[in-house]
MIRO-604009 format. One line per field, with one value per atom (N, C-alpha, C): atom name; residue in one letter; x, y, z. Coordinates in pm, 1 decimal. Example, Ala and Ser with C-alpha at 12.3 -4.5 7.8 and 13.67 -1.06 7.14 Angstrom:
guza = N | CA | C | N | CA | C
tifi = A | A | A | S | S | S
x = 1319.0 | 1230.0 | 1320.0 | 1285.0 | 1367.0 | 1290.0
y = -569.0 | -450.0 | -330.0 | -225.0 | -106.0 | 3.0
z = 780.0 | 780.0 | 780.0 | 708.0 | 714.0 | 787.0
# end
This chain:
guza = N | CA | C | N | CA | C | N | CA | C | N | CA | C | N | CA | C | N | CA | C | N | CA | C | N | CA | C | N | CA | C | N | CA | C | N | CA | C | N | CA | C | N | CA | C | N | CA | C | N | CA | C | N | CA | C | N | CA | C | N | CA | C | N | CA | C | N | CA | C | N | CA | C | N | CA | C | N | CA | C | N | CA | C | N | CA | C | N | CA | C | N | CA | C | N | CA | C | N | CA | C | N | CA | C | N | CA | C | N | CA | C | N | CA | C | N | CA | C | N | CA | C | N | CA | C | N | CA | C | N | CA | C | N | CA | C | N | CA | C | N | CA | C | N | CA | C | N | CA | C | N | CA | C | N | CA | C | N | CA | C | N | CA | C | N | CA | C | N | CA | C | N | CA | C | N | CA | C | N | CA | C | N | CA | C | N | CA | C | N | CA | C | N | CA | C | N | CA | C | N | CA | C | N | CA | C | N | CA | C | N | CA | C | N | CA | C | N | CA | C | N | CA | C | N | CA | C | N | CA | C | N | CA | C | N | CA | C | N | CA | C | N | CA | C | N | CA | C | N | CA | C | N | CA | C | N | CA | C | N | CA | C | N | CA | C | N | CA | C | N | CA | C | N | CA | C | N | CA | C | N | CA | C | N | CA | C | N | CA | C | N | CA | C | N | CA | C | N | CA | C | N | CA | C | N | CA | C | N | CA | C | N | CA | C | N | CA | C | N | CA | C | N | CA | C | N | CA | C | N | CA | C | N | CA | C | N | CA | C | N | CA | C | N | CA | C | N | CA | C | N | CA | C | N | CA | C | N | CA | C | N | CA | C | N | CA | C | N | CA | C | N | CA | C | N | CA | C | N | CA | C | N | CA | C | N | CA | C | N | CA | C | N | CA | C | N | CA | C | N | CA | C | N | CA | C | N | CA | C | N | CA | C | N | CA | C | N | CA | C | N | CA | C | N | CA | C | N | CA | C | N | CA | C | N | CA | C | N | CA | C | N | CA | C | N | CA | C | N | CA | C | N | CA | C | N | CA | C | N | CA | C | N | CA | C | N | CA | C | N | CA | C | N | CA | C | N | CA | C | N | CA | C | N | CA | C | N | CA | C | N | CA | C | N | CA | C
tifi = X | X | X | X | X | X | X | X | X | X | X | X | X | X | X | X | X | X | X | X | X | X | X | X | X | X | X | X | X | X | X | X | X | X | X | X | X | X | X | X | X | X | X | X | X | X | X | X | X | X | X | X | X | X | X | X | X | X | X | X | X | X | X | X | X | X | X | X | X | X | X | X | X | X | X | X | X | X | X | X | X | X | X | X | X | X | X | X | X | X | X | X | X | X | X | X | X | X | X | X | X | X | X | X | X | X | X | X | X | X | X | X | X | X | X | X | X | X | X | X | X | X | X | X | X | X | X | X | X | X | X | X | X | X | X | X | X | X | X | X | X | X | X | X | X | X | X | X | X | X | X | X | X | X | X | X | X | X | X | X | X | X | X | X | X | X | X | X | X | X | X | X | X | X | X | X | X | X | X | X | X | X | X | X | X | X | X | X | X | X | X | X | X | X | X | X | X | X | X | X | X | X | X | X | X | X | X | X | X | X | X | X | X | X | X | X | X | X | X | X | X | X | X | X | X | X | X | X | X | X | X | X | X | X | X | X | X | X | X | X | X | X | X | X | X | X | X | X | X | X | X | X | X | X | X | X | X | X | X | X | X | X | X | X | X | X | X | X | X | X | X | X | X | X | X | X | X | X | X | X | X | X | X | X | X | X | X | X | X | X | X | X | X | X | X | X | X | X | X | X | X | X | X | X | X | X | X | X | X | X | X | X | X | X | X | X | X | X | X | X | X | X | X | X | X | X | X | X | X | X | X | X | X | X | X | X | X | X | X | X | X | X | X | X | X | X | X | X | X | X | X | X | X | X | X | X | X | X | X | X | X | X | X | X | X | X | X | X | X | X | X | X | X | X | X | X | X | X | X | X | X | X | X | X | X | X | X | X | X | X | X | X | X | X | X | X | X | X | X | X | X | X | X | X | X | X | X | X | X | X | X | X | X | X | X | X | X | X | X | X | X | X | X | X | X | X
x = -2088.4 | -1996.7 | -1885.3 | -1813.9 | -1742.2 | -1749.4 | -1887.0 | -1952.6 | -1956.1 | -2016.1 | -2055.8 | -1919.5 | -1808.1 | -1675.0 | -1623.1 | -1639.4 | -1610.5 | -1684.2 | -1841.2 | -1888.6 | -1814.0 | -1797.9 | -1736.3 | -1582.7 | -1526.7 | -1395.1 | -1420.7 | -1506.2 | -1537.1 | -1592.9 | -1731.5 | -1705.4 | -1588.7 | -1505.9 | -1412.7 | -1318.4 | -1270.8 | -1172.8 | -1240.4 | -1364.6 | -1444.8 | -1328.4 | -1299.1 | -1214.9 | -1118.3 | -1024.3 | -943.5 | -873.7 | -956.2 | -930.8 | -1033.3 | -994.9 | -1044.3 | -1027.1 | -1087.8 | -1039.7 | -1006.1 | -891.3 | -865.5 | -788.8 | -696.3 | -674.2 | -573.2 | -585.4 | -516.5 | -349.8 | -298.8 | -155.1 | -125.5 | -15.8 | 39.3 | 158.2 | 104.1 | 222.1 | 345.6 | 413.2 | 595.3 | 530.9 | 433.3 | 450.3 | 365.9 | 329.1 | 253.9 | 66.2 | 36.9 | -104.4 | -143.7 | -250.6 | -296.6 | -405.7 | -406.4 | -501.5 | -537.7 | -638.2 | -706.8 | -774.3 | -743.5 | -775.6 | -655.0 | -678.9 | -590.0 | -616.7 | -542.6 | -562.2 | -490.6 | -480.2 | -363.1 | -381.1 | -392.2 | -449.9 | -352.7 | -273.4 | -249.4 | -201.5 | -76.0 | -63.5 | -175.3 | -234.1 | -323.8 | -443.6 | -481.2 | -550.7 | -486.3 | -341.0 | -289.8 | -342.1 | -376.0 | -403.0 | -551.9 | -627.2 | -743.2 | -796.2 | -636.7 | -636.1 | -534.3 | -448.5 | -317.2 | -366.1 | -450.9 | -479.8 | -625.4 | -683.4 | -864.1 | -913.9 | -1069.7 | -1078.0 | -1149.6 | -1058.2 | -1229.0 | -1240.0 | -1273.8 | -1315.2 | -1431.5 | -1528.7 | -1671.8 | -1630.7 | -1539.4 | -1508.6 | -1469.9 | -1434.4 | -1352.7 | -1385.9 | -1527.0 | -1619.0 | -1715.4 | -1726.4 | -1819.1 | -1760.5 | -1627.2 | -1540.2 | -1580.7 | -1527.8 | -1478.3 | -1659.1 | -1797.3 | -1879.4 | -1940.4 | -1869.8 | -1894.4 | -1798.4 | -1677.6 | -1609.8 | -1663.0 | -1696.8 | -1795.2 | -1881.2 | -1952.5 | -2131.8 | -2059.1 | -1982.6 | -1918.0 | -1850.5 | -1802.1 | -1744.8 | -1828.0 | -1918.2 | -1979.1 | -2114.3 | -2177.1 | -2289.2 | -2273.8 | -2269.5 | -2227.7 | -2145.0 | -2015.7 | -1931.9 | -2017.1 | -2119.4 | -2148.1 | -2244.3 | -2365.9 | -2473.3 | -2388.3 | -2256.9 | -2201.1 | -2189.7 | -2058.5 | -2041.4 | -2135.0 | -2296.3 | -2377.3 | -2439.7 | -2453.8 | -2485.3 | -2364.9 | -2252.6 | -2172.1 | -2170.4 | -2223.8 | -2189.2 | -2305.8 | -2421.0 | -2553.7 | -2531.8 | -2532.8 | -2482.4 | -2419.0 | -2314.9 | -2233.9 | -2282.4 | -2368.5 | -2423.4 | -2545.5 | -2598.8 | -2697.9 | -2627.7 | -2505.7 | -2505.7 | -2392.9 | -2387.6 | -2312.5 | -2442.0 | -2568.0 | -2661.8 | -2692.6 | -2728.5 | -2726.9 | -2660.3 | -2515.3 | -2401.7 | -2451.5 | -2545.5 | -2567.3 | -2656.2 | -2759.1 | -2837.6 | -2818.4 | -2747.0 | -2776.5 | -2617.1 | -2572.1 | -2466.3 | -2403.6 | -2379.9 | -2379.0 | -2214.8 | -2185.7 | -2060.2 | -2101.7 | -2049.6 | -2094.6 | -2149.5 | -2090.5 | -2137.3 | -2307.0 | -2312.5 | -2453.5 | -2573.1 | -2480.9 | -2545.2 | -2595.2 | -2485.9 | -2509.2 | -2623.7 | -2633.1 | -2719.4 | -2878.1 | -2874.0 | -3016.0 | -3072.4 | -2972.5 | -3020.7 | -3029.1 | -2941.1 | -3000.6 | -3163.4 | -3174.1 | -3335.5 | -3391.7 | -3379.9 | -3529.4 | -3507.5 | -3429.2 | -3428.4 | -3503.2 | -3454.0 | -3546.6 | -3660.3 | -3734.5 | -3876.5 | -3935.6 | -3898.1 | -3961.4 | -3942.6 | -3816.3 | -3824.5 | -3938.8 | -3922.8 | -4009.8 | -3916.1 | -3881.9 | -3856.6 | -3980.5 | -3931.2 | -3954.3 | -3978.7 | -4078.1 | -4066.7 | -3997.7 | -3910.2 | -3740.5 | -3665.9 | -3658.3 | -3551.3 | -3600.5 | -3761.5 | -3818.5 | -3750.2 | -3770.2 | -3747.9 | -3581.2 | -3505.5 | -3370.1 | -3315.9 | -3362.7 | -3336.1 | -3456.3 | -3511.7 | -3634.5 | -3676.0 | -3572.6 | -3581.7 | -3649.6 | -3606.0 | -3687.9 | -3819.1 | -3915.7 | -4013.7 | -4070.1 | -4015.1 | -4016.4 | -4019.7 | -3966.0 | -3905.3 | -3938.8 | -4063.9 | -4139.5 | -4066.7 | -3959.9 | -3907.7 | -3786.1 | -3720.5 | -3580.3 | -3592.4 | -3664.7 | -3762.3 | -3790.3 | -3851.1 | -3903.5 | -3767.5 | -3704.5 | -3552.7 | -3483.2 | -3446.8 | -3403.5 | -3437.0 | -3570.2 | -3644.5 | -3607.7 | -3614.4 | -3607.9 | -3465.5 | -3379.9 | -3218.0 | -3181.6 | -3252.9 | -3249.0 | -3275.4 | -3419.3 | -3545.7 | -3435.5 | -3368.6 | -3352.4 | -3168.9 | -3097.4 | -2958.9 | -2972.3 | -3068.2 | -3099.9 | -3203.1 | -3251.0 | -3374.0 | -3439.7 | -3518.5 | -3600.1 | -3704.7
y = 1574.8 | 1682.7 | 1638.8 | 1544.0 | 1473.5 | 1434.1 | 1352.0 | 1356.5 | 1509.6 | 1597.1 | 1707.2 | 1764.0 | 1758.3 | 1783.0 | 1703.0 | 1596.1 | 1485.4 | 1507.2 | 1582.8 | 1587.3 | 1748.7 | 1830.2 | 1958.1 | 1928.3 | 1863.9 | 1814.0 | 1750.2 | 1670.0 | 1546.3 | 1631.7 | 1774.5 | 1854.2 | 1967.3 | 2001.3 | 2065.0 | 2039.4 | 1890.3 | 1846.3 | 1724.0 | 1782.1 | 1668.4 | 1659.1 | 1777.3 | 1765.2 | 1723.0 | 1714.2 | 1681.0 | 1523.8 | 1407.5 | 1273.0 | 1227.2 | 1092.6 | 1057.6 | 905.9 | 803.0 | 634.3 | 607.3 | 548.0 | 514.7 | 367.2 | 345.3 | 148.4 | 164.7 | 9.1 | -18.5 | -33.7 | 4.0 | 9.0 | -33.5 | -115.6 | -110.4 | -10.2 | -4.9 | 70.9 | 12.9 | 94.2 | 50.8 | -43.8 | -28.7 | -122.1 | -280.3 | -272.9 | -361.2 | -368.1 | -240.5 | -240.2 | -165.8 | -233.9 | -231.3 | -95.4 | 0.9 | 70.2 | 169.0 | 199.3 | 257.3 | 435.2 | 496.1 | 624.6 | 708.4 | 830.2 | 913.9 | 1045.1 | 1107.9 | 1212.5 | 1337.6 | 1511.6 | 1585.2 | 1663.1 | 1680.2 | 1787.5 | 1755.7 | 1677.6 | 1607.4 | 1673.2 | 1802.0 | 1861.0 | 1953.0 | 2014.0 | 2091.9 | 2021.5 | 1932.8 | 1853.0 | 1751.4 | 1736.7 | 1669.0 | 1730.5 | 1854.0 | 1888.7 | 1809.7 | 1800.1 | 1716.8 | 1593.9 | 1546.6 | 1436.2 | 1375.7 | 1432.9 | 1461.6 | 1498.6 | 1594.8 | 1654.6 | 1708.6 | 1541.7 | 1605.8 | 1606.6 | 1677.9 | 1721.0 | 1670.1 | 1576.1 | 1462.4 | 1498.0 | 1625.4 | 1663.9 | 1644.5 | 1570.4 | 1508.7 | 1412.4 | 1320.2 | 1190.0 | 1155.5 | 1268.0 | 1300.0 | 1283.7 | 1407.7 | 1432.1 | 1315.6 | 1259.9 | 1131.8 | 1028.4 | 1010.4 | 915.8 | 945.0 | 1063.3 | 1087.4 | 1072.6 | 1098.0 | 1118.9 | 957.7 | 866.0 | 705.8 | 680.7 | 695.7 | 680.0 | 703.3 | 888.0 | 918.4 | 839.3 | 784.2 | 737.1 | 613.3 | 547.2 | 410.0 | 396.1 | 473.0 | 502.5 | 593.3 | 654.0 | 696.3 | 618.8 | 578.1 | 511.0 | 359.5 | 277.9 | 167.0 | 71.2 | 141.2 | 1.3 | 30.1 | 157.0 | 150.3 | 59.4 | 26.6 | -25.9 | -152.8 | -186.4 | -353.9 | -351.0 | -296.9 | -294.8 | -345.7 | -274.5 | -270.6 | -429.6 | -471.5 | -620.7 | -681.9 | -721.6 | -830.2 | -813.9 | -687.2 | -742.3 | -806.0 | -759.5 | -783.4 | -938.9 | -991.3 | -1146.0 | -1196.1 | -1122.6 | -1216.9 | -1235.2 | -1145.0 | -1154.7 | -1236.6 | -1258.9 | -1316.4 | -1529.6 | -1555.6 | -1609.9 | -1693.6 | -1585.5 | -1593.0 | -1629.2 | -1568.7 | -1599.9 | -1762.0 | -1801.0 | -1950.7 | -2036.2 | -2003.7 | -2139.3 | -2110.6 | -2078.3 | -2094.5 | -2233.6 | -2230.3 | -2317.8 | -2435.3 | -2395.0 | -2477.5 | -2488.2 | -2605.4 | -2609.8 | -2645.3 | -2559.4 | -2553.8 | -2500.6 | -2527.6 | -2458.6 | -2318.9 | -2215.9 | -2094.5 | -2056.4 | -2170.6 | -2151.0 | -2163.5 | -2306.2 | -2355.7 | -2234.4 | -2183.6 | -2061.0 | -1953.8 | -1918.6 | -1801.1 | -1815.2 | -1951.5 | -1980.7 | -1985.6 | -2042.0 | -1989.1 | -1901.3 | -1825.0 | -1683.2 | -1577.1 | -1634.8 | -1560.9 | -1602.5 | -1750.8 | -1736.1 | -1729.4 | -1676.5 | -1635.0 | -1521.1 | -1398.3 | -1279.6 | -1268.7 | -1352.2 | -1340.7 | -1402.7 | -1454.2 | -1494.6 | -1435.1 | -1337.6 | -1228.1 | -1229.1 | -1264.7 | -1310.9 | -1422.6 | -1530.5 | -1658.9 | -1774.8 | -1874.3 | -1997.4 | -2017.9 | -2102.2 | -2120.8 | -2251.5 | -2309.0 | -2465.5 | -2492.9 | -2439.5 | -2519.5 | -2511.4 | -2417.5 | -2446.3 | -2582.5 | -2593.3 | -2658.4 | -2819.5 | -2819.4 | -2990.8 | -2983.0 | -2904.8 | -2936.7 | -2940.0 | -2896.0 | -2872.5 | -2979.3 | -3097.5 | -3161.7 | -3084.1 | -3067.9 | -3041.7 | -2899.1 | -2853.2 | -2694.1 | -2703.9 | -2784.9 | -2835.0 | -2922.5 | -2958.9 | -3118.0 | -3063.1 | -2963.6 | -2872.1 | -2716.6 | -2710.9 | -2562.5 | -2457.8 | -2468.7 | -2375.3 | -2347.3 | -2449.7 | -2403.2 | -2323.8 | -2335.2 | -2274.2 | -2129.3 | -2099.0 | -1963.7 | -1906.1 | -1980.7 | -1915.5 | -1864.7 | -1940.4 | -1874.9 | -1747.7 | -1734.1 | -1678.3 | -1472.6 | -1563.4 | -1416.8 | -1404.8 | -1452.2 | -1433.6 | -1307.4 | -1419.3 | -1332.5 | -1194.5 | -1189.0 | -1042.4 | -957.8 | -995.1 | -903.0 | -892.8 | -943.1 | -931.8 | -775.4 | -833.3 | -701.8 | -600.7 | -639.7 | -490.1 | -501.6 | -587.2 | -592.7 | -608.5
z = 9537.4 | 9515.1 | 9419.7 | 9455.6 | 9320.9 | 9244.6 | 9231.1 | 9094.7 | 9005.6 | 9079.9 | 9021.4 | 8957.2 | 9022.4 | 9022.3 | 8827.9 | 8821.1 | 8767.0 | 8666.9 | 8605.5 | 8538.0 | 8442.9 | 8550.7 | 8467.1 | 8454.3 | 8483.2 | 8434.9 | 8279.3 | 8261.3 | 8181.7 | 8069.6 | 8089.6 | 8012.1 | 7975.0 | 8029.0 | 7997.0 | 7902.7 | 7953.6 | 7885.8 | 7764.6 | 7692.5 | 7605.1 | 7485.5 | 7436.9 | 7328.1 | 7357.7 | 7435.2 | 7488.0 | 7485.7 | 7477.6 | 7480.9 | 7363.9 | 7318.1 | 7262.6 | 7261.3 | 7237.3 | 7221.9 | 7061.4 | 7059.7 | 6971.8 | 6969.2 | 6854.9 | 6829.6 | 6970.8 | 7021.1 | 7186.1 | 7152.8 | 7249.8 | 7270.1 | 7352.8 | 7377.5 | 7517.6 | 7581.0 | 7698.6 | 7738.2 | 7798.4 | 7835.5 | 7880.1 | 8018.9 | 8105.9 | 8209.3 | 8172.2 | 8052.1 | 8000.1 | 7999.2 | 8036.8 | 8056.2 | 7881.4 | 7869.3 | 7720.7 | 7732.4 | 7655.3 | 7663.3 | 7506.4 | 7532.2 | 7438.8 | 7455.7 | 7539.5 | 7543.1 | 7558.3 | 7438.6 | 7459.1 | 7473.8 | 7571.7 | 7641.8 | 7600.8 | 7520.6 | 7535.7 | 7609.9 | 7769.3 | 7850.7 | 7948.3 | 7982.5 | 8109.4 | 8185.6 | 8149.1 | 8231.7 | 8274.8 | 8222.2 | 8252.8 | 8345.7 | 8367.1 | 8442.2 | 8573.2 | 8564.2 | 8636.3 | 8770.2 | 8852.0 | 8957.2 | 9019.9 | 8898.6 | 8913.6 | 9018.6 | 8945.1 | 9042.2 | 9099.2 | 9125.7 | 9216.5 | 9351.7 | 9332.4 | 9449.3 | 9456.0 | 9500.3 | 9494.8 | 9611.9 | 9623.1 | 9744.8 | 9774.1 | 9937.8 | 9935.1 | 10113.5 | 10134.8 | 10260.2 | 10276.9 | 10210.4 | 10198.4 | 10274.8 | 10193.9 | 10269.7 | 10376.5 | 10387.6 | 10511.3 | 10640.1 | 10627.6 | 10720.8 | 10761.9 | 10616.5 | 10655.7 | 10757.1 | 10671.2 | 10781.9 | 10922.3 | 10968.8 | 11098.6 | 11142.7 | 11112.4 | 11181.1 | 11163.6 | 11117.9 | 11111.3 | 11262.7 | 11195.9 | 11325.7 | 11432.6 | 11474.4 | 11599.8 | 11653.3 | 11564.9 | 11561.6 | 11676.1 | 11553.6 | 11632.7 | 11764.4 | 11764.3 | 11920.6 | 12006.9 | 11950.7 | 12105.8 | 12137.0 | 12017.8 | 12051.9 | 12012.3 | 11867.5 | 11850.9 | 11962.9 | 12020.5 | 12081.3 | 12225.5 | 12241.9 | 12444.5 | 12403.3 | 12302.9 | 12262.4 | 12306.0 | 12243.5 | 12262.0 | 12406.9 | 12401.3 | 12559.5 | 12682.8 | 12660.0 | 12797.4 | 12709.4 | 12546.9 | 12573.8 | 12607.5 | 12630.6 | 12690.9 | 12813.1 | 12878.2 | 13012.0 | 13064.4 | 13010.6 | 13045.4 | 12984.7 | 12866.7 | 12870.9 | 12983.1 | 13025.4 | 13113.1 | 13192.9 | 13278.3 | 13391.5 | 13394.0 | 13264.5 | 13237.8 | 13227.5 | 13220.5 | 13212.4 | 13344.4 | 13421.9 | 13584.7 | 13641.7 | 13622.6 | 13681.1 | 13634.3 | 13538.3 | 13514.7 | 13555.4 | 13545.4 | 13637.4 | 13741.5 | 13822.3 | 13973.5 | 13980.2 | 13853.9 | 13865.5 | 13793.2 | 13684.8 | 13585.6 | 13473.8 | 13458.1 | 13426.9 | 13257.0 | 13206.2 | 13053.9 | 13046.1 | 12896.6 | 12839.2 | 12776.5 | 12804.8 | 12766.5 | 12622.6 | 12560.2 | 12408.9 | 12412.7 | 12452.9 | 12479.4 | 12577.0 | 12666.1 | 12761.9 | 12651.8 | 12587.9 | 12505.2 | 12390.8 | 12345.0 | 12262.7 | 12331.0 | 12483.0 | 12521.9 | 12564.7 | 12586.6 | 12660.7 | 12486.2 | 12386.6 | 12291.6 | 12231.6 | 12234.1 | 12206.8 | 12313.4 | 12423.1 | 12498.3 | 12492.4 | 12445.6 | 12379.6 | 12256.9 | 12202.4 | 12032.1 | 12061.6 | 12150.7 | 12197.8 | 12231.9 | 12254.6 | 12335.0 | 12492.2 | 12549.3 | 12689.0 | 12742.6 | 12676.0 | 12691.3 | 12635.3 | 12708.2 | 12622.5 | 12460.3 | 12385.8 | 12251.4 | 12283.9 | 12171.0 | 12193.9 | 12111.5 | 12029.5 | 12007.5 | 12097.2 | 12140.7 | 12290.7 | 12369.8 | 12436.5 | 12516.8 | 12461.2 | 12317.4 | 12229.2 | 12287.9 | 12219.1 | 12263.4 | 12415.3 | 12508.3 | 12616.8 | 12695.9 | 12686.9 | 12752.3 | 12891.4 | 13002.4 | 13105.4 | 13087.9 | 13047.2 | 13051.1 | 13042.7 | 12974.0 | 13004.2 | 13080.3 | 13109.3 | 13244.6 | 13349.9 | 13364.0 | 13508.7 | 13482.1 | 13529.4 | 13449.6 | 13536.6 | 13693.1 | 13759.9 | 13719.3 | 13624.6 | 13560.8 | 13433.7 | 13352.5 | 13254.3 | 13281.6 | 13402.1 | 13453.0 | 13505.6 | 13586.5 | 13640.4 | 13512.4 | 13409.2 | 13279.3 | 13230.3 | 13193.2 | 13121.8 | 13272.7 | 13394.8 | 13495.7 | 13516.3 | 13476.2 | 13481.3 | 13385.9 | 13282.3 | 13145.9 | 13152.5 | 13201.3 | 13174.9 | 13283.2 | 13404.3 | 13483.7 | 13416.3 | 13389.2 | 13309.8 | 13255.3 | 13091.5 | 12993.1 | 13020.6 | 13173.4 | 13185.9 | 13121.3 | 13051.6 | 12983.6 | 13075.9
# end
């Protein structure tokens, strides 16, 4: 719509401007196009109509607040709980928690054998392994 706006302005006022040798002006910006319409166009863009933008805004905004932050919301708590369930068994710094409960999400709800290499015990101990993996699945409902 402002394009379209911007194109019949641009024809209207063709005769109107022209480029010619650069000048500077009084605030020191150097320029090269000159314009004799200005008052007649000053409304143009003084006062343009960006109720497009507007609308878009506010239905980004919407999107984000009614669906985006509940989408977050229900994952942190489901993390947390996913990772209240682990300090029962198993004793990590939450950073380290968060990092395994995110790859047995991206595994498809299965330990990875990168997790298994970094973590030995998870393989050594096939019931701490499975406790993870059902902490996890039952946290996110998956």
């Amino acid at each position: 719509m402002l394009e379209r706006f911007s194109r019949r302005l641009m024809r209207k006022y063709a005769d109107q401007y022209y480029f010619g040798e650069p000048v500077i002006a009084d605030d020191g910006v150097e320029y090269n196009l000159y314009f004799s319409a200005y008052n007649d166009a000053l409304p143009a863009w003084r006062y343009p109509d960006l109720t497009a933008h507007a609308e878009y805004l506010a239905k980004i905004i919407d999107t984000t607040l009614t669906q985006e932050m509940r989408k977050e919301a229900h994952f942190l708590k489901a993390n947390d709980q996913a990772r209240s369930a682990i300090k029962q068994f198993l004793e990590a710094p939450d950073n380290e928690l968060d990092g395994i409960i995110r790859s047995i999400r991206q595994n498809g709800n299965a330990l990875s054998n990168q997790l298994c290499k970094r973590y030995p015990i998870f393989a050594e101990n096939a019931g701490i392994g499975e406790r993870l993996v059902d902490v996890v699945r039952q946290a996110f409902g998956d």
